[in-house]
FIROKOL-484418 format. One record per residue: x, y, z of N, C-alpha, C, O in turn. Coordinates in steps of 0.1 Angstrom, whole numbers, plus 5000, padded with zeros to 4 digits. Layout:
<tikes>
XYZXYZXYZXYZ ...
</tikes>
This chain:
<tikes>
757928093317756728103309755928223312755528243324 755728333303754728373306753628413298753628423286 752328443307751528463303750828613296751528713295 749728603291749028733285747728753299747428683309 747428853296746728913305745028813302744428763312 744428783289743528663285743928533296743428503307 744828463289745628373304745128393318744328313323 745428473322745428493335744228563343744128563355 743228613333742028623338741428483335740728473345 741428403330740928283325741228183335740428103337 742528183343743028093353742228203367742428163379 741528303365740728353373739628313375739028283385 739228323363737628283364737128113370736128083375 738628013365738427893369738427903384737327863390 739327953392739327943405737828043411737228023421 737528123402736028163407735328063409734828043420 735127953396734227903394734327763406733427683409 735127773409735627633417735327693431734827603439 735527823436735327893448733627863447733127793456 732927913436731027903436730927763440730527743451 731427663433731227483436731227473446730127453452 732727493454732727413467731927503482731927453493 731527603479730127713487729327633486728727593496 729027603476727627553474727327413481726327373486 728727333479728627173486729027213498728627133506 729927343505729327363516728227393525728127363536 727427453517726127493522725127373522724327353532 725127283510725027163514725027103522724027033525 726227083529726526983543726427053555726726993565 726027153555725827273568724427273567723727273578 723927273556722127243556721627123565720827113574 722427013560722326903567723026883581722626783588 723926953584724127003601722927053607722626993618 722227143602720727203605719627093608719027073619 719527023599718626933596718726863612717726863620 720426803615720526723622720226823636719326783644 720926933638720627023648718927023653718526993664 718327063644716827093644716226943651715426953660 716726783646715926713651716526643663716026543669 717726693666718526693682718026793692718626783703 717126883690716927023695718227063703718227073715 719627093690720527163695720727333687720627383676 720927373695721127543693721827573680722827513677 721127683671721427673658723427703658724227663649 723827803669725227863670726027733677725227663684 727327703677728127643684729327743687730227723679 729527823693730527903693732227833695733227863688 732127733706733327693706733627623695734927613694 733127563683733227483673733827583665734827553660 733227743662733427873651735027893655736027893647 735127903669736327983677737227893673738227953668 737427733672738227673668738427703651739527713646 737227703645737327713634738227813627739227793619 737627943633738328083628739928053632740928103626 740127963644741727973646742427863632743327893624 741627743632742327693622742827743609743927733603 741327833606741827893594742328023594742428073583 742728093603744028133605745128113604745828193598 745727963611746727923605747227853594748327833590 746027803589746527753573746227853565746127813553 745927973566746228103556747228193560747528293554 747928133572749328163576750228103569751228173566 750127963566750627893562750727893547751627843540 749527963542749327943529749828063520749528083508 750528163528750928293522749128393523748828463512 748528403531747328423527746828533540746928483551 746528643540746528733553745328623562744328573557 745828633575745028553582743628623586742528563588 743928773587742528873587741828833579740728793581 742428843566741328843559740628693555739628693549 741028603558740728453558739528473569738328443567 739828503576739328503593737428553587736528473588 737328703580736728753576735428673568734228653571 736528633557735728513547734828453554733628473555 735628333563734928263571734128323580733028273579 734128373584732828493596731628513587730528473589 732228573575730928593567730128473566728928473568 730928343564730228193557729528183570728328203568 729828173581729528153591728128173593727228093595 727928343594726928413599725928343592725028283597 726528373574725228243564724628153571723428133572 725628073575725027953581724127963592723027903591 724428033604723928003615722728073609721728013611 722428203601720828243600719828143593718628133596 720628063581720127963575719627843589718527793587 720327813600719727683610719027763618718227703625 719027903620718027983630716227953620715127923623 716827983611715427953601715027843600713827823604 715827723596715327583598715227553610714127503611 715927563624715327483636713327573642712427533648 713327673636712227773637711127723629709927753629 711727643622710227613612709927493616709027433612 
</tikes>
């Protein structure tokens, strides 16, 4: 089967739009990590939790045909979001 170049931007934009969704219900449930953090008075960073993290998603973007650098990357960026987002909520 193949497609036209319409096609295949279009099967782009869906996976955009599904990439925006599930950020957003992540940031959701990491807001609510904060929440919980802030009324545990636990420290906005967990490092050994990230270190596992970045390794996991290393290997299932190994797995997934997917450079693991640059997975690694993605996730670091989400990350940093997050932790300045619980530095700001445990602060207020």
């Amino acid at each position: 089967m193949e497609y036209g170049l319409k096609d295949l931007r279009t099967s782009l934009d869906n996976i955009d739009s599904a990439i925006v969704y599930l950020l957003a219900e992540r940031f959701r449930l990491t807001h609510k990590v904060g929440v919980y953090k802030k009324q545990h008075h636990l420290k906005p960073v967990d490092s050994s939790r990230e270190a596992a993290q970045l390794e996991r998603i290393s290997e299932l973007a190994a797995k997934s045909g997917l450079d693991p650098a640059f997975a690694r990357k993605v996730l670091q960026l989400i990350i940093d979001e997050v932790v300045e987002h619980h530095k700001k909520l445990i602060a207020s």
